[in-house]
N, C-alpha and C positions, 0 to 999 in steps of 0.2 A: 306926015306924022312927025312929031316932036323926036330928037335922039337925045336921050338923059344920058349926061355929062358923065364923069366917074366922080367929081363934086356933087352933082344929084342921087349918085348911085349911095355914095358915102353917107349924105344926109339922112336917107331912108334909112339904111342902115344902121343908123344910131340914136337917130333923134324920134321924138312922135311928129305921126303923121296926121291930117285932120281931114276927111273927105264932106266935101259942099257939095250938095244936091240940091234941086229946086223938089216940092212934092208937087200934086197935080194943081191944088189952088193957087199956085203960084210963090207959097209961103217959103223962106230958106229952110234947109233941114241940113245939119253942121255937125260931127261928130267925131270921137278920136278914133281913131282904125289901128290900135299898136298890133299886129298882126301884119301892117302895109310890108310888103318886099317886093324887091327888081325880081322881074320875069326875065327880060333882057333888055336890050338898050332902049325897047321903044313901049314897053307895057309893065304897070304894078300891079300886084295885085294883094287880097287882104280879103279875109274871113267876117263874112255878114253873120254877127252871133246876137245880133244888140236889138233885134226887133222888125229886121230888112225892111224895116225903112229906106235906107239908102239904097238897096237893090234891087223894091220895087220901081225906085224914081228911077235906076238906069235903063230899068225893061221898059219903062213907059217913053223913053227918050231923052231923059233932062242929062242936059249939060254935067259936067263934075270940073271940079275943082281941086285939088288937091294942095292942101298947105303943110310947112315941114316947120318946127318951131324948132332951132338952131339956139341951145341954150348954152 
Protein backbone atom coordinates (compact mmCIF):
# COMPACT_ATOMS: atom_id res chain seq x y z
CA UNK A 1 0.00 0.00 0.00
CA UNK A 2 0.93 3.72 -1.03
CA UNK A 3 2.27 5.94 2.47
CA UNK A 4 0.80 9.60 1.58
CA UNK A 5 3.55 12.07 2.12
CA UNK A 6 2.56 15.04 4.64
CA UNK A 7 2.65 17.11 0.89
CA UNK A 8 -0.20 14.65 0.09
CA UNK A 9 -1.72 15.00 3.54
CA UNK A 10 -1.48 18.87 3.00
CA UNK A 11 -2.96 18.84 -0.56
CA UNK A 12 -6.27 16.95 0.71
CA UNK A 13 -6.41 19.16 3.08
CA UNK A 14 -6.81 22.22 1.27
CA UNK A 15 -7.35 21.80 -2.17
CA UNK A 16 -10.47 19.60 -4.01
CA UNK A 17 -10.40 16.34 -4.40
CA UNK A 18 -11.78 14.45 -7.71
CA UNK A 19 -12.47 10.43 -7.17
CA UNK A 20 -12.36 8.31 -10.84
CA UNK A 21 -14.17 5.19 -10.88
CA UNK A 22 -14.82 2.85 -13.89
CA UNK A 23 -19.06 1.91 -13.64
CA UNK A 24 -19.80 -1.70 -14.78
CA UNK A 25 -20.00 -1.04 -18.69
CA UNK A 26 -16.80 0.04 -18.58
CA UNK A 27 -17.67 3.77 -19.09
CA UNK A 28 -15.46 6.48 -16.65
CA UNK A 29 -17.39 7.94 -13.81
CA UNK A 30 -15.38 11.17 -12.34
CA UNK A 31 -16.57 13.42 -9.71
CA UNK A 32 -15.64 16.12 -7.01
CA UNK A 33 -15.60 14.52 -3.41
CA UNK A 34 -14.90 18.07 -1.13
CA UNK A 35 -15.64 15.99 1.91
CA UNK A 36 -12.25 13.82 0.80
CA UNK A 37 -9.95 13.67 4.27
CA UNK A 38 -6.61 11.61 5.56
CA UNK A 39 -7.74 8.57 7.72
CA UNK A 40 -4.03 8.08 8.21
CA UNK A 41 -0.97 7.64 6.21
CA UNK A 42 -2.26 5.06 4.09
CA UNK A 43 -6.35 5.64 3.60
CA UNK A 44 -8.88 8.74 2.42
CA UNK A 45 -11.85 8.81 2.95
CA UNK A 46 -15.09 11.14 1.72
CA UNK A 47 -18.96 11.14 1.96
CA UNK A 48 -20.97 9.41 -0.90
CA UNK A 49 -23.88 12.01 -0.98
CA UNK A 50 -23.98 12.66 -4.89
CA UNK A 51 -26.00 9.57 -6.09
CA UNK A 52 -23.28 6.47 -5.09
CA UNK A 53 -22.38 6.12 -8.06
CA UNK A 54 -18.86 6.10 -7.12
CA UNK A 55 -19.54 3.62 -4.08
CA UNK A 56 -21.51 1.25 -5.98
CA UNK A 57 -18.34 1.12 -8.60
CA UNK A 58 -15.98 0.47 -5.38
CA UNK A 59 -18.33 -2.68 -4.14
CA UNK A 60 -18.40 -3.97 -7.53
CA UNK A 61 -14.30 -3.85 -7.68
CA UNK A 62 -13.32 -0.90 -9.94
CA UNK A 63 -10.27 0.61 -9.53
CA UNK A 64 -10.22 4.39 -8.07
CA UNK A 65 -8.36 7.06 -8.77
CA UNK A 66 -8.09 9.92 -6.94
CA UNK A 67 -6.88 13.64 -8.34
CA UNK A 68 -6.20 16.77 -6.03
CA UNK A 69 -6.31 20.10 -8.26
CA UNK A 70 -3.46 22.31 -6.49
CA UNK A 71 -4.62 25.74 -7.35
Amino acid sequence: MAKLTQEMKDLVASQQCFVATVNRDGTPNIGPKRSTRVLDDGHLVFSEVTGKRTWDNVNNGSKVAIAVVDR
